[in-house]
C-alpha positions, -999 to +999 in steps of 0.1 A: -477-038+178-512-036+159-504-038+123-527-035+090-556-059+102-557-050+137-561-012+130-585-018+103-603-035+128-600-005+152-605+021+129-639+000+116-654-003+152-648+034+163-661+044+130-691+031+133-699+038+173-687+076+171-692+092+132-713+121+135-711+123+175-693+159+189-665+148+211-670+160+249-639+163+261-599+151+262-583+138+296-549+133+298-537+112+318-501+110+315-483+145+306-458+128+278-489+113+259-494+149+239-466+148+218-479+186+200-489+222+215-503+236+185-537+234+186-548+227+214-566+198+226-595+216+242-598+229+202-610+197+193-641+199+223-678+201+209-668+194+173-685+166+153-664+137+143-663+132+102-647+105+095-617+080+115-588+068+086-558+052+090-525+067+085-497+035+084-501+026+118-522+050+133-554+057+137-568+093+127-598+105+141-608+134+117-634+162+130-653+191+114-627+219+106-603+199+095-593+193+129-569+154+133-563+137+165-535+111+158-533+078+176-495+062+176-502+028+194-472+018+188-464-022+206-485-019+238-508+005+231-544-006+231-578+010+228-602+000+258-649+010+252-663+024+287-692+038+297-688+077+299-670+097+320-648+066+328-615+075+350-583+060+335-568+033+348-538+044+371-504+028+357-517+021+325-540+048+314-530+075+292-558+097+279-595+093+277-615+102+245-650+111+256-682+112+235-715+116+250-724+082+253-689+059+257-655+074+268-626+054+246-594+046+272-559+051+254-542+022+275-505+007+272-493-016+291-456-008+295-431+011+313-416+025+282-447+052+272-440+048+234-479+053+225-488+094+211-514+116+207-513+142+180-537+173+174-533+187+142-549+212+121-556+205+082-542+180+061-509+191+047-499+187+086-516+150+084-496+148+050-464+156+069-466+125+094-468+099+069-439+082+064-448+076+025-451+040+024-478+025-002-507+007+009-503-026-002-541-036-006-543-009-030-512-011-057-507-039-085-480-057-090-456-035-106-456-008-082-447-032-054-421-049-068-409-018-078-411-005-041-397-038-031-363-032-048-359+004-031-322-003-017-300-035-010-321-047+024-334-080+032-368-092+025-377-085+066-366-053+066-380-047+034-417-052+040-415-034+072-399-007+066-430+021+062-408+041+042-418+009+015-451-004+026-481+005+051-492-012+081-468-041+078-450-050+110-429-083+124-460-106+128-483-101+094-445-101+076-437-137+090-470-152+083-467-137+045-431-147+036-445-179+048-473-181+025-451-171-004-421-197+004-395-169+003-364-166+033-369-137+054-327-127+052-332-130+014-317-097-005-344-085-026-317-078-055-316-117-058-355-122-061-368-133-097-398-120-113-418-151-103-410-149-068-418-111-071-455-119-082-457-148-056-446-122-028-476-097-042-498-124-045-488-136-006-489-105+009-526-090-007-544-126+003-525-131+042-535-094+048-572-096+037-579-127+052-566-115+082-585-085+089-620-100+074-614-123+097-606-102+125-640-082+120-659-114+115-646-125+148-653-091+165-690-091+156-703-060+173-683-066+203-655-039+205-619-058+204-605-058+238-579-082+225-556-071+205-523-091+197-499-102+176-496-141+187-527-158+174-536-198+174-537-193+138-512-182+130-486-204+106-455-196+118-450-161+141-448-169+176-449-207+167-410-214+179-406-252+185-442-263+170-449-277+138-458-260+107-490-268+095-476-273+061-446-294+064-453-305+103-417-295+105-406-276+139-406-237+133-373-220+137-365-180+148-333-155+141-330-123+170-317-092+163-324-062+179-358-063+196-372-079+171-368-115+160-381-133+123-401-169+126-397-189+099-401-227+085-365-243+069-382-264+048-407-244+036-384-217+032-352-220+035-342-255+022-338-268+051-312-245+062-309-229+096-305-194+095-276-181+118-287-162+148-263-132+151-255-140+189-259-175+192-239-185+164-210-163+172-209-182+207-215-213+188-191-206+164-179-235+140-204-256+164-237-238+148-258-265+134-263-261+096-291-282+091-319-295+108-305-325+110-269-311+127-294-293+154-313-326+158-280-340+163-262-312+186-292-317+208-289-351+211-250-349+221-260-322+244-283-345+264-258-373+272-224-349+273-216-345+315-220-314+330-187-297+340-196-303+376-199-340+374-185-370+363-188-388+328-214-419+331-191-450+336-162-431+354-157-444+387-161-415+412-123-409+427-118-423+462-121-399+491-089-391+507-084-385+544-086-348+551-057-330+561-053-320+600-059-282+605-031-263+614-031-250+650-031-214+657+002-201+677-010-189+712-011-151+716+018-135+731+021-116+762+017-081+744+044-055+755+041-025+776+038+007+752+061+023+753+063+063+767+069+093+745+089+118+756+077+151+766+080+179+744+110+204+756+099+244+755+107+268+731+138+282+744+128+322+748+146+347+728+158+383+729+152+407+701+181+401+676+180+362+683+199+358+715+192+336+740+172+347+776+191+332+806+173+322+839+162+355+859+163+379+831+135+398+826+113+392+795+103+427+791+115+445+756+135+480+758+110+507+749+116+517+711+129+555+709+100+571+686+112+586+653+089+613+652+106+649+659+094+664+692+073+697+690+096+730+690+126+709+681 
């Protein structure tokens, strides 16, 4: 999912392609992108954009009349520059934001549709989407760490929750807890003041860094790739290599969708941090240490597999398979046998006695009840 750096980097190249240009026109693509029907989106045709901010996670594109389109990109969403009047792709394509000289292609790359469009109208319905979370280029150290303390939750869940802090997501969180030496299952409630300061201090210089370097990179080449695993990173997405501080092999914890990247000797001394499904499989076998995962490994390698034999066991001798057993031949199968025919009803007089041979079937005419005329 784009985080702090990569919509800064987003919301800086748009800005400066499409400020001041009147936006021609809106194409959906998909009918589940439009997440509002109030305005609507042809409202936002021929009006000049003002301005394009970021809101958490999302980019705003801010027009005259205090007129918002909000982007969501949530994880596979991407932005895609074409020339105008560009047709969106056909599984992938969403909407198409067209300005008289490029059309910008909402993209995203996934079956799930998570990525939104919103069209408001004036700010107190911008206010209303933002989740409250402080920006964390632009508060000192006190505010944050009193942000940080907000409830009894991990240091993870902490920094990514946007109820506490802006733009900060699974990948920028890894790579700062690195920088600042702290466990990412840590319970802020345990942190000291200095580890508070070194945790502002981490956070402020990995996300800088990362978007000037992001827009240095970009030059005036519109970012067509966006991601969260980078070569430079230190640790996220690094499972199994070397940290470049220590050289030792980066670890990872799942839960959820999500999953935490981290160094045990930077961070943990050199404990292993218990993955909630692994290590209840593993149970009292989950290595500890380093050093007990170094050695499970290596007892893993030269441990027989359940479908053959230990090295040095002599394989068992074959015994001599067992005759199969002969089939009986098939009897002679017996005539069926015949069913009896079914006798006839025996017929029947009125009052239930029984008609002999001869007789005639015919009833007696019934006398009628009904007086005769003149009677």
């Amino acid at each position: 999912m784009p985080e702090l750096p990569d919509i800064e980097l987003y919301r800086s190249h748009l800005e400066r392609r499409f400020v001041g240009k009147a936006l021609v026109g809106l194409r959906l693509a998909s009918p589940f992108v439009l997440r509002t029907y109030e305005p609507k989106p042809e409202a936002l045709v021929g009006k000049r954009l003002v301005a394009v901010e970021r809101l958490g996670k999302r980019v705003v594109l801010a027009f005259e009349g205090e007129l918002f389109l909000v982007v969501h990109l949530m994880i596979s969403g991407r932005f895609r520059l074409r020339p105008a009047g560009t047709k969106p792709p056909g599984k992938v394509g969403l909407a198409a934001i067209d300005f008289p000289d490029h059309t910008v292609l909402l993209t995203e790359a996934s079956s799930h549709k998570r990525a939104s469009l919103h069209v408001l109208a004036g700010r107190e319905a911008l206010r209303a989407m933002d989740p409250g979370g402080l920006e964390p280029l632009e508060i000192d150290v006190k505010s944050f760490g009193a942000r940080l303390l907000e409830g009894n939750h991990t240091l993870k869940r902490a920094l990514t929750d946007p109820r506490h802090f802006s733009g900060i997501g699974n990948a920028y969180s890894d790579e700062l807890l690195h920088r600042a030496k702290l466990s990412p299952i840590k319970v802020v409630s345990r942190l000291t003041d200095e580890e508070i300061v070194r945790l502002y201090e981490a956070t402020r210089a990995s996300l800088s860094e990362w978007r000037d370097r992001l827009l240095l990179e970009s030059g005036d080449e519109f970012p067509e790739t966006v991601t969260a695993f980078r070569p430079d990173m230190a640790v996220h997405g690094k499972h199994g290599q070397p940290c470049p501080a220590c050289g030792t092999k980066v670890q990872r914890i799942r839960y959820a969708n999500n999953e935490a990247n981290y160094c045990p000797t930077c961070q943990t001394d050199g404990k292993l941090l218990a993955d909630r499904a692994l290590s209840r499989l593993l149970g009292k076998e989950w290595p500890k240490s380093l050093e007990e995962l170094e050695l499970y490994k290596e007892v893993r390698k030269t441990e027989p597999s359940a479908s053959e034999p230990a090295r040095g066991t002599p394989a068992p001798a074959p015994t001599e398979a067992k005759p199969a057993r002969k089939r009986a031949a098939p009897t002679e199968a017996k005539p069926a046998r015949k069913r009896a025919a079914p006798k006839a009803p025996v017929p029947t007089q009125p009052g239930g006695a029984e008609v002999t041979a001869g007789a005639t079937s015919a009833r007696p005419r019934a006398s009628s009840s009904r007086p005769k005329r003149g009677a």
